[in-house]
C-alpha positions, 0 to 999 in steps of 0.5 A, a space after each residue: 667735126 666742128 673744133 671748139 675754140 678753146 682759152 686756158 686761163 694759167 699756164 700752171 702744170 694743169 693749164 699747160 698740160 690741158 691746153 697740150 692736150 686740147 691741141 694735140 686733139 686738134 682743138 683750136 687753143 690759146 693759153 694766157 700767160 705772163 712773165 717768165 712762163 710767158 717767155 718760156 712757152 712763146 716757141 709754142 707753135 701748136 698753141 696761140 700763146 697770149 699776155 693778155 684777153 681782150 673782153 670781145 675774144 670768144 671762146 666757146 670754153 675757157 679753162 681757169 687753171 690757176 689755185 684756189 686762192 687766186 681763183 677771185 682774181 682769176 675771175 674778176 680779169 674774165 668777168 668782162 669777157 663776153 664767153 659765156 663758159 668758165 670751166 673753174 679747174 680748181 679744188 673748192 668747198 662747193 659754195 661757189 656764190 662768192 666766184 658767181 657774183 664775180 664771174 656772173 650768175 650761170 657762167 661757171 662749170 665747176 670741174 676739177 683736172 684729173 692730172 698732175 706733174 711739175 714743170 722743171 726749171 728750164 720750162 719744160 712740163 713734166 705732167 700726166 693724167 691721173 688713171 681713170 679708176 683714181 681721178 677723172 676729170 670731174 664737172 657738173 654743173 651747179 645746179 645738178 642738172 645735165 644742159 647742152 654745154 656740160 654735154 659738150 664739155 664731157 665730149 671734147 674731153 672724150 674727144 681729147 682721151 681726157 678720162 672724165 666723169 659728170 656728176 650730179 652733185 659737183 658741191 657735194 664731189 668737191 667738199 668731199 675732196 677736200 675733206 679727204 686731200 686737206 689731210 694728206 696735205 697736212 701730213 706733208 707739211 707736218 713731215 720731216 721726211 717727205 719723201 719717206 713719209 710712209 715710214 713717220 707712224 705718228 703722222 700717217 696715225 694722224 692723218 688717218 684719224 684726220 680723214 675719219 673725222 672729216 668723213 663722219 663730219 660730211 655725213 653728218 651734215 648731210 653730205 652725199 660721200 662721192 666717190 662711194 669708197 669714202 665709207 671704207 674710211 667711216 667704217 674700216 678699223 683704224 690699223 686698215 686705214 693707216 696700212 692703206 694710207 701707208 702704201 698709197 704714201 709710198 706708191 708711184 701715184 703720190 711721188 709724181 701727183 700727189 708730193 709735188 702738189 703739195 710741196 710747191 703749193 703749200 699756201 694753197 694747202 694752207 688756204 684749203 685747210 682754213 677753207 675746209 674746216 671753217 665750213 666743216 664741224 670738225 677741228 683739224 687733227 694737224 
């Protein structure tokens, strides 16, 4: 079987943990880093550690690893590379004409990592993949339709036991995400207590009724809800809700993937929240 060259672009919790991934299935991957990371990951011998790209280097996949609001910059070091795949590992508000007219018209294939961790202070990554019924990998391609390199994507991820899932609409999947993570984001940020957030009553009613909000709001504006269980959030009672909310705050999933994400990237939350309701007729609940 033919390994893909592959490159991830940031050397984040996600891009370190994918390019692990990547090598431990054999793949032949490089990871771009730079600064103190890049000092940390140079004993890699599993990996090709790099500090910098040069524009004839081809790969037949690079990963974007990096948050969205640095995603433009991210994009604009690559528009130069002669790859022709940029898998954008990042969250989104479906639009994505502002990073084509950067990276090039058919270059991108939008996905979002279905994993999440920490990397402690010595360098060492702390990651896991997030289970399949929550959060798969997601991709598709802009345009909706399945081409040869989606193909080829969802089978190095099968090949790699990366859990993922093509879906025809990729706009609609990360609009409704962010309207669903915005909140939970929020609600950190408003707390405390973080840790015990479960036990804040105001600010799990709030997130509730933020999340009702900005589900009734996508499906109004036409907005296919995927995953499906969103309609639970439209229709439920609002004291069933806050009950679930109030378990998923306090589950093991939200210490390890959901608290720490949003903790250590609070101005990625913030430009997400900006970007959500700016797009999105509903005011924020926070």
């Amino acid at each position: 079987m033919r390994h893909s060259r592959v490159l991830v672009y940031g050397a984040g919790v996600i891009g370190t943990f994918y390019a692990e991934l990547l090598a431990a299935a054999g793949e032949d991957v490089s990871l771009l880093a730079r600064g103190r990371r890049l000092e940390q990951l140079r004993s890699r011998k599993d990996i090709t550690v790099l500090d910098r790209l040069d524009d004839g280097d081809r790969f037949d996949f690079i990963f974007v690893a990096v948050r969205s609001n640095q995603m433009p910059s991210a994009l604009e070091a690559l528009r130069g590379n002669v790859s022709e795949t940029l898998v954008t590992l990042a969250n989104s508000n479906g639009d994505y004409t502002a990073w084509e007219e950067i990276a090039g018209k058919g270059r991108l294939l939008p996905a979002f990592p279905g994993a999440g961790g920490s990397i402690d202070s010595e360098g060492f990554l702390h990651a896991k993949l997030t289970p399949r019924w929550i959060q798969p990998t997601v991709f598709g391609e802009i345009d909706g339709s399945r081409t040869e390199r989606s193909a080829a994507l969802g089978a190095l991820f099968r090949k790699c036991g990366i859990p993922s899932c093509e879906v025809k609409d990729i706009s609609a999947w990360q609009r409704c995400h962010l309207g669903l993570v915005v909140p939970l984001a929020d609600a950190y940020a408003l707390s405390e207590t973080p840790e015990t957030i479960w036990k804040d009553r105001s600010v799990i009613r709030r997130t509730a009724m933020a999340l009702r909000s900005n589900v009734k709001a996508l499906r109004r504006e036409g907005v296919r809800l995927d995953p499906v269980w969103l309609h639970a959030i439209r229709i439920l009672p609002t004291f069933v809700v806050i009950s679930v909310l109030r378990k998923v705050f306090a589950s093991k999933f939200a210490s390890v993937f959901m608290r720490p994400h949003a903790i250590s990237g609070r101005e990625e939350m913030a430009f997400l929240h900006e970007l959500f309701y700016s797009a999105t007729c509903v005011g924020p609940f926070f």
